[in-house]
C-alpha positions in Angstrom: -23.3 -10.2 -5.8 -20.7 -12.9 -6.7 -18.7 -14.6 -3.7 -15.6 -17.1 -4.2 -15.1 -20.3 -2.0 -12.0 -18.4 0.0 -9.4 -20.4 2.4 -7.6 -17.8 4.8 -4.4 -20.1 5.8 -1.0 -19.2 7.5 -2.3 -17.1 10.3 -2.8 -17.4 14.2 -6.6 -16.5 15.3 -6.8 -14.4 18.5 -8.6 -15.9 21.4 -10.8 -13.7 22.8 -11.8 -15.6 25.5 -8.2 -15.1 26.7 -7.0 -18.7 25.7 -4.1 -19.9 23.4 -4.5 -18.5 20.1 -5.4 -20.9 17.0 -1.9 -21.1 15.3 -1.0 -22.2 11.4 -5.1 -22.0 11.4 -7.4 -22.3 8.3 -10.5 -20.0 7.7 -12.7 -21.1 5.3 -15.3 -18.4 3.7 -18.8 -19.6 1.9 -20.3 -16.6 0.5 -21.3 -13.8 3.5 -20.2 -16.6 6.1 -17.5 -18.4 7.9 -17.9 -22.4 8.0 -15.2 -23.6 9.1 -11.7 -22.6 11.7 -9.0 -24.7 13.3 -5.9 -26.1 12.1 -4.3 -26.4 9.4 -3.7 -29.7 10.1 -7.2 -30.8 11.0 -9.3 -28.6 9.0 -8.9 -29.5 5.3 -9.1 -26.6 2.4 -11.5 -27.4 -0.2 -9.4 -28.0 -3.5 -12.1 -25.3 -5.3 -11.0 -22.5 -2.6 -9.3 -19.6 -3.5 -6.0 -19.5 -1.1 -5.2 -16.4 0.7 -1.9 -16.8 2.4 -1.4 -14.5 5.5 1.4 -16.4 7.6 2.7 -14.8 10.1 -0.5 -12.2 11.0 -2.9 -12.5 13.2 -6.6 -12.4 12.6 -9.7 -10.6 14.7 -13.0 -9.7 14.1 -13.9 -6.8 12.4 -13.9 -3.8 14.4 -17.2 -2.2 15.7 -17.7 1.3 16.2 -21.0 2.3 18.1 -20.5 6.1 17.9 -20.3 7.4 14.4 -21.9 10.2 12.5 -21.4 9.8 8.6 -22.5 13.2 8.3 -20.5 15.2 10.7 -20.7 18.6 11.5 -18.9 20.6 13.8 -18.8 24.0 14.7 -16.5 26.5 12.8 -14.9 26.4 9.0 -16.7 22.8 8.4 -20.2 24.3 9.6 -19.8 27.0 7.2 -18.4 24.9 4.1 -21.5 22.8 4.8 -24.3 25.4 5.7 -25.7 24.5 2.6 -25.5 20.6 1.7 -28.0 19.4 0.0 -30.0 16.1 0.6 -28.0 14.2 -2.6 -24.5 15.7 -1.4 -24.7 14.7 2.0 -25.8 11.2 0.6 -22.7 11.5 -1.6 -20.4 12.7 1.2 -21.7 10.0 4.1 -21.2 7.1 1.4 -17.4 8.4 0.6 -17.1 8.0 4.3 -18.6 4.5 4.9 -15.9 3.4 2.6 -13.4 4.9 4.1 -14.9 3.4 7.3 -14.6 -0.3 6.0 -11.2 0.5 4.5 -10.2 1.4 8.3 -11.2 -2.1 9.7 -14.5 -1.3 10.9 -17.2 -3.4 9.7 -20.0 -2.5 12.0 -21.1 0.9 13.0 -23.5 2.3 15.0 -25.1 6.3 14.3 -26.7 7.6 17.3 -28.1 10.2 15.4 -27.5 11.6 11.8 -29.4 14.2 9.5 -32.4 13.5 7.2 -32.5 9.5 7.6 -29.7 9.1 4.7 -28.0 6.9 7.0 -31.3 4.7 7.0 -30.9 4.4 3.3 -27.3 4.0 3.3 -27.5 1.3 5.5 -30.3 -0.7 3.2 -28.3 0.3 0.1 -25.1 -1.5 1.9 -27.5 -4.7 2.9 -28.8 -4.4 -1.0 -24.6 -4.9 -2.5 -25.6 -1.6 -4.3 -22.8 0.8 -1.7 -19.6 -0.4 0.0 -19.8 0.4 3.8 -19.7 -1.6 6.8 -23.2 -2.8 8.6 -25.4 0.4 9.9 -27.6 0.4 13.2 -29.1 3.9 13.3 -31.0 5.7 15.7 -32.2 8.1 12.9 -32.4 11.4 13.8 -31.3 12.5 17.4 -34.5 13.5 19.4 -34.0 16.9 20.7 -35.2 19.3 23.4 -35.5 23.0 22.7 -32.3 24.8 23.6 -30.7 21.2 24.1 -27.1 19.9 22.8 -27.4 19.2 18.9 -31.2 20.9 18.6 -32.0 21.8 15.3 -35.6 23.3 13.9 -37.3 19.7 14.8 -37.3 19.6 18.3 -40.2 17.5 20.8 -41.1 19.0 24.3 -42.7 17.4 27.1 -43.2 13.9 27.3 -46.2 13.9 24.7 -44.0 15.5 22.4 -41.2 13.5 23.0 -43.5 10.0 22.5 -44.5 11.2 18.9 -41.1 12.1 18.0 -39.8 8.4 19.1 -42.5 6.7 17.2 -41.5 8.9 14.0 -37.7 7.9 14.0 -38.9 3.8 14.9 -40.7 4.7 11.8 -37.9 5.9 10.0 -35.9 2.3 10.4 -34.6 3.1 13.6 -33.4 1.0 16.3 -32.0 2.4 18.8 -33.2 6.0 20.0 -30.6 9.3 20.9 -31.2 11.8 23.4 -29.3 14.1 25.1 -29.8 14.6 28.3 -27.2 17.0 29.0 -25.6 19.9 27.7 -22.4 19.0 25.4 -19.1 20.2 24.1 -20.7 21.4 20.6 -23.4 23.4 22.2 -22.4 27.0 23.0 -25.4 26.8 25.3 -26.3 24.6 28.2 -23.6 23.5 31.0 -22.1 20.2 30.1 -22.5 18.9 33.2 -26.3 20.1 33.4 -28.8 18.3 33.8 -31.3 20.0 30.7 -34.4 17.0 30.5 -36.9 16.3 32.8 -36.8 13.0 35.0 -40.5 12.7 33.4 -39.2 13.0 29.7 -36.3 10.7 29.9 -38.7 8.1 31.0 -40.9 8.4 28.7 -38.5 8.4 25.4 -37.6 5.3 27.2 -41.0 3.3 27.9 -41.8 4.4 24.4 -38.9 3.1 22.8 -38.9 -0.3 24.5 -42.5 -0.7 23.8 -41.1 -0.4 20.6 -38.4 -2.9 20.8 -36.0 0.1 20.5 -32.6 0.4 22.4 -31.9 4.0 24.2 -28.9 6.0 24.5 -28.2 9.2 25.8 -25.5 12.0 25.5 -24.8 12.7 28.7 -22.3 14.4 30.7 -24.2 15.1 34.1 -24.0 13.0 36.8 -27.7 13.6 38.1 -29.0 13.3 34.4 -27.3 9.9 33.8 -28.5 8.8 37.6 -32.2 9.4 36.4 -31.7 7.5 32.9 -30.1 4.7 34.0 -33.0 4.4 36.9 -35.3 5.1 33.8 -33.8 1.5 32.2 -31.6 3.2 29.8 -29.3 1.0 28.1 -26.3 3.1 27.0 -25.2 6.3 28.1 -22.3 8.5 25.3 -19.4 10.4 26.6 -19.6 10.7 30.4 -17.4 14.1 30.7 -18.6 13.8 34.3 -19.3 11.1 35.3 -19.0 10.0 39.4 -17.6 6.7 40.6 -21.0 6.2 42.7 -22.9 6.6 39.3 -20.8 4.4 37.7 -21.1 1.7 40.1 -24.7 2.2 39.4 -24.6 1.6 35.6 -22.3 -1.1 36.3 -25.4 -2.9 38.9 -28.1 -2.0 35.9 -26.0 -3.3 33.2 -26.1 -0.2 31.8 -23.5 0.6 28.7 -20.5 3.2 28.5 -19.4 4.1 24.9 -17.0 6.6 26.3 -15.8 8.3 23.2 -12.4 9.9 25.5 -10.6 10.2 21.7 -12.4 13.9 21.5 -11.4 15.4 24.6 -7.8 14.1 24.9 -5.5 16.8 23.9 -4.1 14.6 21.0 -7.2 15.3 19.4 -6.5 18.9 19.1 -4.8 19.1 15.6 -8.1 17.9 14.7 -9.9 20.5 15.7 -7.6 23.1 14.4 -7.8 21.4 11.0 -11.3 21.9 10.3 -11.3 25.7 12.1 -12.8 25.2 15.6 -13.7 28.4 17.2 -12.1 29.3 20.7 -15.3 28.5 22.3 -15.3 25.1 21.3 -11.5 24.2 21.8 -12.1 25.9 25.4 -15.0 23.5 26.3 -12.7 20.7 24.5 -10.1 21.4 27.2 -12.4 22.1 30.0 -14.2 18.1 30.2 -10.4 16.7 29.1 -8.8 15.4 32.6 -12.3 14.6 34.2 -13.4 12.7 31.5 -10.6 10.8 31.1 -11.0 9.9 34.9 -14.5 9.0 34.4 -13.1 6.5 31.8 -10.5 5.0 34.9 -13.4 4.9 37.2 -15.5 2.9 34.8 -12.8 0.5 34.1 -12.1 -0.1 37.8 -15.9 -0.5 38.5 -16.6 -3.0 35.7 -19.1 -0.9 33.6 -19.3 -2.9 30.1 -17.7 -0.8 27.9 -18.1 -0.6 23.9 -15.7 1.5 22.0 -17.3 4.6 19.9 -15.4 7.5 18.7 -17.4 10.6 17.9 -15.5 11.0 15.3 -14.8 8.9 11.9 -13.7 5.9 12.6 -10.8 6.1 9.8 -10.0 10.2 10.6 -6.5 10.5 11.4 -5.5 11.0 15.4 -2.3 10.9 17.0 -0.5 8.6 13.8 -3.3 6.0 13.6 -6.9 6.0 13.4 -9.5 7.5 15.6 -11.2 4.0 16.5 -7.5 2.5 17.5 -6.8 5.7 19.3 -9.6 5.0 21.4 -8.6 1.6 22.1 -5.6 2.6 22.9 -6.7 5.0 25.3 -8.6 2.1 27.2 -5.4 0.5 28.0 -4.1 3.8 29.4 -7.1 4.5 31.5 -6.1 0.7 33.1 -8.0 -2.3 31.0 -5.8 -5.1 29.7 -5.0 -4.9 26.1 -7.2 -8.0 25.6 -10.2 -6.0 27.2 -9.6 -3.0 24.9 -9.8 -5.4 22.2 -13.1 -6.9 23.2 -14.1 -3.4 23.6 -14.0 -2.9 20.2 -15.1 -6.5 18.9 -17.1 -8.6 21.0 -18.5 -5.7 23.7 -20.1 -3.3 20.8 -21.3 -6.5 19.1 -22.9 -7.8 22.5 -24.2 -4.2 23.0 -26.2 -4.3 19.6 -27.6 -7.6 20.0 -25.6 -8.9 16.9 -23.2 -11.1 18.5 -25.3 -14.0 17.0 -24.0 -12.8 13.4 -20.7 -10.3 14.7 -18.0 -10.3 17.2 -16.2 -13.6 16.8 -14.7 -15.9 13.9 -16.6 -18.6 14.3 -18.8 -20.9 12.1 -21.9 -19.6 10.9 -21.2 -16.0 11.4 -20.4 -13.2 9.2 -16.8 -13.3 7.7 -15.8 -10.4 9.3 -12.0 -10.0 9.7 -8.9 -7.6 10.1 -5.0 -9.2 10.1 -2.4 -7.3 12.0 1.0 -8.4 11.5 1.2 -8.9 15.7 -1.0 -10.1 18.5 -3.6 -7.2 19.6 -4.3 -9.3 22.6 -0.9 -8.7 24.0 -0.5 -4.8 22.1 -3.6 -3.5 21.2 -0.9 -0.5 19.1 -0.7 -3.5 16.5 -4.1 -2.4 15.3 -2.1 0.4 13.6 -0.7 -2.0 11.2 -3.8 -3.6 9.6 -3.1 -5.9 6.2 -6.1 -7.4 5.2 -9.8 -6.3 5.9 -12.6 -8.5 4.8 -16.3 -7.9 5.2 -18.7 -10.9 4.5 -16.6 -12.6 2.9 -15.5 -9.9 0.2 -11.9 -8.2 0.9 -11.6 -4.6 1.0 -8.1 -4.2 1.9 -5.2 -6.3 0.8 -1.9 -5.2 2.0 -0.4 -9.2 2.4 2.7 -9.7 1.0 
């Protein structure tokens, strides 16, 4: 893979320790990395670097998604198109939509839980420059209970049973683990707000994932299930239909993580689901969890739970006239978080959350050039997401739209 010597000039950087931005600033890309930002007039451009000229936008991170499945399925028309996909076309179809995932301005993604471990081999074919896709953390396949949310024929029982199936996915090329502790929207079985694993299974998926070195996360829209995790030492919990405000406080004392995901039970949402043929059960379970969850989402901003922005949906599919992952930003500001907050929610949170804010998160010197322009400042309008002009991953550009 061939990188230039690259000078981003013109621009203002967004502070996103909410300080004065870095105006008329100077970016300068070596290879995969960033080495150098300030101003123009104290940070000189090497005469060999290619210029890029993006006055008057403003530059931020690259986005980071920590709830994606490249392989979606959901109940209805799309189940039934895809009943049959076969190992190489699901391949085919996740890698068309990592590129559309990069394209959207997110550069880091996180799947808690896709079929067959392609995303494990997506994700080192990315690392290897032989696919274009943003960075992969996977928690291989989902770990499943019999009769649970998501459970397909491989399913672990019991806290034996559920040890051997962590070990399997950590031996995949997993990192975090996925289980679901609750029943879900997707499921036509199972209450949502049901508690459906055993206090002694969730803790031991988690002792044997930390033995491990492996992160947990669980779907979860039950208040009692999520109390029992979070005592367990989970460290992220997905969705939260149902979540209480004592609960919350709780995960916000353990320092637990809420990827809250509101963009699929908002009703903007629902043209999506009549686009790929949803049955009436499904939209009916869609509409049941919208207003509580979206409370859950208020009560978790006014208790301080760290937030990190996921979607459940693909990061680039079309919601509301933008994007799902700047929908769900912008649904942070409207459940009560400053625009600035929503922004770290989507940059510096996820990338805090994953353990990659060494290498993510920040345009700074010595991390990965990672970077979206927006022609205003997201700090102050997170909506100015909608208008993205230039996305760069590692120092190679992937969307130019600077004029």
């Amino acid at each position: 893979m061939i990188f230039e010597l690259i000078a981003i000039v013109g621009a203002s950087v967004v502070n996103l320790d909410g300080g004065a931005p870095i105006e008329n600033a100077v970016i300068i890309v070596d290879g995969e990395k960033v080495t150098a930002v300030g101003r123009a007039d104290t940070t000189p451009v090497p005469p060999e670097a290619s210029r890029i000229d993006a006055t008057g936008t403003w530059l931020i991170p690259g986005l980071v998604n920590v709830h994606v499945h490249l392989g979606l399925v959901l109940p209805g028309l799309l189940e039934a198109e895809l009943a049959n996909e076969s190992d190489a076309a699901l391949a085919l179809r996740m890698a068309k939509n990592a590129r559309d995932t990069l394209r959207a301005g997110v550069t880091t993604i996180r799947l808690p839980g896709d079929s067959r471990h392609v995303d494990i081999a997506l994700a080192r074919a990315i690392e290897r420059g032989q696919a274009d896709g943003p960075r992969i953390v996977s928690a291989g396949e989902m770990v499943d209970i019999t009769g649970g949310h998501g459970a397909d024929e491989t399913t672990a029982d019991g806290p034996y049973e559920l040890v051997k199936a962590v070990r399997r996915e950590v031996a995949a090329g997993a990192s975090w683990i996925k289980i679901a502790i609750s029943g879900g929207i997707a499921t036509p079985v199972g209450d949502i707000a049901e508690a459906l694993m055993t206090p002694e299974e969730i803790a031991a998926v988690i002792d044997a994932a930390h033995r491990f070195g492996a992160k947990v996360t669980a779907h979860s829209g039950s208040p009692r299930a999520t109390r029992v995790a979070v005592e367990a030492g989970i460290d992220a919990i997905e969705h939260g239909y149902f979540l209480t405000r004592e609960v919350l406080a709780l995960m916000k004392d353990e320092g637990t993580w809420f990827v809250p995901t509101i963009v699929v039970s908002q009703p903007k949402t629902m043209p999506f689901f009549e686009r790929i043929g949803s049955p009436a059960w499904y939209l009916d379970r869609v509409r049941s969890v919208g207003p509580r969850h979206f409370r859950a989402l208020q009560m978790a901003v006014e208790e301080g739970v760290d937030i990190a922005l996921g979607t459940d949906q693909f990061p680039f599919e079309p919601n509301d006239g933008t994007t799902a992952t700047v929908r769900e930003a912008e649904y942070y500001v409207e459940a009560g978080m400053s625009d600035l907050d929503a922004l770290r929610a989507a940059t510096t949170a996820p990338a805090k959350m994953l353990g990659m804010d060494n290498v993510i998160g920040a345009i700074e010197p010595g991390k990965f050039a990672d970077l979206v322009a927006v022609t205003r400042d997201p700090s102050a309008d997170i909506s100015s997401l909608r208008d993205m002009v230039l996305v760069m991953k590692g120092g190679r550009i992937y969307l130019n739209e600077l004029h």
